[in-house]
C-alpha positions as a LaTeX table, in Angstrom:
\begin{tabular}{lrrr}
\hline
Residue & $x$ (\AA) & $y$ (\AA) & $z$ (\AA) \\
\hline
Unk1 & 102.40 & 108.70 & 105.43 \\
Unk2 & 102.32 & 112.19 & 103.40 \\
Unk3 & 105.35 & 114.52 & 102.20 \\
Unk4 & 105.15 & 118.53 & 102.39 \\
Unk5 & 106.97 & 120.51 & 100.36 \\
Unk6 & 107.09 & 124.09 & 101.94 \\
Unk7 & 106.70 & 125.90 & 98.80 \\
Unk8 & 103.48 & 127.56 & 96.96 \\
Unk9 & 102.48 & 125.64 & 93.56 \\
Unk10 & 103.64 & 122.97 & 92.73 \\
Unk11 & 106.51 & 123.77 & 90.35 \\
Unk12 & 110.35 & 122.91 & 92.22 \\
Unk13 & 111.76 & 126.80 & 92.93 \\
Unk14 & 114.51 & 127.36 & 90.49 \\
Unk15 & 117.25 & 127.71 & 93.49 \\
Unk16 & 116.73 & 123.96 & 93.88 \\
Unk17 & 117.42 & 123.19 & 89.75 \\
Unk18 & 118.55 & 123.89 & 86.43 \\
Unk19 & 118.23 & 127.85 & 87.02 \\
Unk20 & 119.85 & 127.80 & 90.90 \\
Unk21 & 122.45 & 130.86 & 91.07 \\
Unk22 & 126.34 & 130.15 & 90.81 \\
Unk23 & 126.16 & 129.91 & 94.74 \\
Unk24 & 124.30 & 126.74 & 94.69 \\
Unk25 & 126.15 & 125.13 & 92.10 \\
Unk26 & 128.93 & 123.26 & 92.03 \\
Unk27 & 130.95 & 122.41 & 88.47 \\
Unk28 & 128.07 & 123.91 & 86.86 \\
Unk29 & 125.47 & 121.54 & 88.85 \\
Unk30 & 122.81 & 122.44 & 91.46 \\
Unk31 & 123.38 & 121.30 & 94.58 \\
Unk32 & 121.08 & 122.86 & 96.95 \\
Unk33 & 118.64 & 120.13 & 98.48 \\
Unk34 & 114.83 & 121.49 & 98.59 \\
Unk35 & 113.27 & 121.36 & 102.07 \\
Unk36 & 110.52 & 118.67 & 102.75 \\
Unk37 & 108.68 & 117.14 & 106.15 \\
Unk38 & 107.34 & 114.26 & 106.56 \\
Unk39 & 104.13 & 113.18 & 108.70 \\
Unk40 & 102.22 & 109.95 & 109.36 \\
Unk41 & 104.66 & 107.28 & 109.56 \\
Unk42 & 103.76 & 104.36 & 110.99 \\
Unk43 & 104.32 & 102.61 & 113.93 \\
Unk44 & 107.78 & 100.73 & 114.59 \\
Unk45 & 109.22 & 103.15 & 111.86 \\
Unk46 & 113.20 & 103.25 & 113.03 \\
Unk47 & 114.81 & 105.09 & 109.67 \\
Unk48 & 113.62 & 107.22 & 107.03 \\
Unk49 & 115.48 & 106.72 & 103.05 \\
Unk50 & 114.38 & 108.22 & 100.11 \\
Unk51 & 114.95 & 108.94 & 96.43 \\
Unk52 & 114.29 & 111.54 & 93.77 \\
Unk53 & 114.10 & 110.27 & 90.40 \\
Unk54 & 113.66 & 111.53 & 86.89 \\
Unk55 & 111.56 & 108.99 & 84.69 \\
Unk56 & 110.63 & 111.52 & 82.14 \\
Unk57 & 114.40 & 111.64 & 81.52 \\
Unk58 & 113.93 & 107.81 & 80.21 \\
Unk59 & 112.78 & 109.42 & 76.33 \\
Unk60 & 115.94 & 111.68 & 76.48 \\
Unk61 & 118.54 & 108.89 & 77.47 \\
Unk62 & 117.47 & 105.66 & 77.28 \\
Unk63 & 117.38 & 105.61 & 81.32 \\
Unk64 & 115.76 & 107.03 & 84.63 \\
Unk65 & 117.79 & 109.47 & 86.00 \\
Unk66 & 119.06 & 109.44 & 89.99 \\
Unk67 & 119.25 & 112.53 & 91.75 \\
Unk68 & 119.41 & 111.83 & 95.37 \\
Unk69 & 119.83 & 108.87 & 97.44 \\
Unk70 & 119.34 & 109.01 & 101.10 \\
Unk71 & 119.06 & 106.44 & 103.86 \\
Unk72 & 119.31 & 105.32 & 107.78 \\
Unk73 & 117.92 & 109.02 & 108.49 \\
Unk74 & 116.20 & 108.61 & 112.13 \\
Unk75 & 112.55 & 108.23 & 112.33 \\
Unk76 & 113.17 & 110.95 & 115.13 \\
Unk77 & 113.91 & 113.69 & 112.63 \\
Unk78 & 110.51 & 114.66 & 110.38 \\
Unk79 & 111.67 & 117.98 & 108.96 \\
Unk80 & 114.36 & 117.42 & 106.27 \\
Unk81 & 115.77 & 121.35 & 106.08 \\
Unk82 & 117.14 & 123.16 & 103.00 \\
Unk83 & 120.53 & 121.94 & 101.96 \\
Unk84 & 120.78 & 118.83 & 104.10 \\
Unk85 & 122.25 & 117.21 & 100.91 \\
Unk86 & 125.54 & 119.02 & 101.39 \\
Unk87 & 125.70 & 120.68 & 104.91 \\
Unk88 & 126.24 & 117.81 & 106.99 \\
Unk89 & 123.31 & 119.51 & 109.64 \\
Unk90 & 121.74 & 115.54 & 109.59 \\
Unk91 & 123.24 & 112.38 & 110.41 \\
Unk92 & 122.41 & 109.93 & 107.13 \\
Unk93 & 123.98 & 108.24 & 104.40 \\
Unk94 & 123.50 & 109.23 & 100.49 \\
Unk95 & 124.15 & 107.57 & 97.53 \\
Unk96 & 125.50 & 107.98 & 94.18 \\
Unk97 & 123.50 & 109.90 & 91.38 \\
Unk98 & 123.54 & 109.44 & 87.68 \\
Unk99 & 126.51 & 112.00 & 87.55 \\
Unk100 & 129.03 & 109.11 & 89.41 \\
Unk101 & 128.18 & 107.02 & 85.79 \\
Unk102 & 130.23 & 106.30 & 83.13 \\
Unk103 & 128.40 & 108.31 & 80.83 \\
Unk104 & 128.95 & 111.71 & 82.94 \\
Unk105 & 131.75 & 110.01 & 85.26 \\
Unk106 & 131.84 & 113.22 & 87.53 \\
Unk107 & 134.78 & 112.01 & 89.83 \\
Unk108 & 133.41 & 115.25 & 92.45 \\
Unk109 & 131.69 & 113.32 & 95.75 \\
Unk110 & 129.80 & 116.54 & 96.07 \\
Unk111 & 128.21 & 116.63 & 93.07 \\
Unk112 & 127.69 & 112.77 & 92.34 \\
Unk113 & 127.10 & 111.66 & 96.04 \\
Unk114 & 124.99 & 113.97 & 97.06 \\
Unk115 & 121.51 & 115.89 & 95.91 \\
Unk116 & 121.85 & 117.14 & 92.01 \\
Unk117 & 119.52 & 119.14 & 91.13 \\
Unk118 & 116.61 & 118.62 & 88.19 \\
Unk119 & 118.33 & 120.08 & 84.65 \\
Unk120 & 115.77 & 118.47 & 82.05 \\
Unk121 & 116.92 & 119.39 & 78.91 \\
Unk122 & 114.08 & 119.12 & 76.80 \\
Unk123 & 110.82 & 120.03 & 78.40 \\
Unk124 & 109.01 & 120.40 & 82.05 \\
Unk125 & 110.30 & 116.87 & 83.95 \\
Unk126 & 108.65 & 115.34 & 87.20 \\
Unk127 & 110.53 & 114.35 & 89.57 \\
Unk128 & 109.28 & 111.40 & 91.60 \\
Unk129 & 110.34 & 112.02 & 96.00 \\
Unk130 & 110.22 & 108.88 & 97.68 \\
Unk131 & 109.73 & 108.31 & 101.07 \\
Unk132 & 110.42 & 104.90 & 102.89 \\
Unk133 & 109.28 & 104.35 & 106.46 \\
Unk134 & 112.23 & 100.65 & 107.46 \\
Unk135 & 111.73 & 99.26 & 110.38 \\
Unk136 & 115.63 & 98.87 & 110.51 \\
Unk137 & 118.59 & 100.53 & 109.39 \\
Unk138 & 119.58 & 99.91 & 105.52 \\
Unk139 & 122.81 & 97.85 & 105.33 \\
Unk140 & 124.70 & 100.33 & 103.12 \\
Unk141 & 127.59 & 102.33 & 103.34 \\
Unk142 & 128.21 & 106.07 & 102.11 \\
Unk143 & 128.71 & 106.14 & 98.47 \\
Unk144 & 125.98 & 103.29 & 97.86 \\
Unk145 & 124.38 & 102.59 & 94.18 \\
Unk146 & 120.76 & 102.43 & 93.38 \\
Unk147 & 120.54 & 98.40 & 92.89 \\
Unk148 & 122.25 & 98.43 & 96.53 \\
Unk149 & 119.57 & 100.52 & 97.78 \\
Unk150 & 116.55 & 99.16 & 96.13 \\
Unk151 & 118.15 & 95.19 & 97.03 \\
Unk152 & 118.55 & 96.34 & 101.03 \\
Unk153 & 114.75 & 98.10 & 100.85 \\
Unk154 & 113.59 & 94.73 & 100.58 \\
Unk155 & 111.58 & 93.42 & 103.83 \\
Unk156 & 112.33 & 96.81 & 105.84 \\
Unk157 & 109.57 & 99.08 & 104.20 \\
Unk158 & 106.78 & 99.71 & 106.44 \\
Unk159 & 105.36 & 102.44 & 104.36 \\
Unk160 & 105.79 & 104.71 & 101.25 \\
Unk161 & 104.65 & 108.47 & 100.38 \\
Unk162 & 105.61 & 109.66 & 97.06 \\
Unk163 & 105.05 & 112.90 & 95.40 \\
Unk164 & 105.85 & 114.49 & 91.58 \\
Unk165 & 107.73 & 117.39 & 91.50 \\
Unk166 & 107.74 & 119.49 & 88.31 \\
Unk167 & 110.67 & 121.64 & 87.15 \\
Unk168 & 111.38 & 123.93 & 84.10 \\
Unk169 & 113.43 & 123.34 & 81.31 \\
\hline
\end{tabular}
């Protein structure tokens, strides 16, 4: 199974991050989703889930960062299209990101159940996309936390594709 991105380099375009203009944020957060597609999946793949995580953001605060959570996307649909975080254009579920916890608390279901875009604070961060290829449906309902996901991954996971995604401080 493989990932594209659509764009040139490998650097995360600023309209997808800490440098997005005031359009695509929301309370001061970016809340564009990037584009990806996604090829190769095996057979007997029902659903697509994924997540984008920030583990160089472990140094910083003691803790990976979340910044999407998506599952029980149809295997049907390959081509995951700019803003699909927030416009509804796709029929899945998403999580909650490290904004929804106590230590940000942003009460906002746009902003902290939904995509939030990469603002590393200190230097360049990779973010970590991860793809899951379930033979089934993830048992989870809109709103869901990480340990949720991760628990109701287990035994559905027919494949993984996972790429790094720098972006600037």
């Amino acid at each position: 199974m493989e990932i594209t991105l659509p764009w040139s380099g490998t650097e995360m375009p600023d309209k997808y991050a800490k440098y997005a203009p005031a359009e695509a944020k929301r309370g001061g957060y970016p809340i564009v989703s990037f584009p990806f597609s996604i090829s190769g999946a095996p057979a007997g793949t029902q659903y697509f889930a994924w997540s984008v995580l920030d583990y160089d953001a472990v140094p910083v605060g003691g803790f990976i960062w979340f910044h999407w959570l998506a599952a029980n996307l149809p295997a049907s649909v390959t081509s995951i299209p700019e803003n699909a975080s927030q416009s509804g254009a796709l029929d899945f579920i998403q999580g909650r990101n490290s904004n929804a916890g106590r230590m940000v608390n942003v009460q906002d279901p746009l902003v902290s159940q939904r995509y939030n875009g990469p603002q590393p604070p200190d230097q360049t961060h990779d973010y970590t996309l991860t793809v899951y290829a379930l033979d089934a449906p993830l048992p989870l309902k809109q709103g869901f936390w990480y340990n949720a996901f991760r628990r109701a991954l287990n035994g559905h996971v027919l494949a993984t594709a996972q790429v790094e995604i720098p972006s600037r401080a």
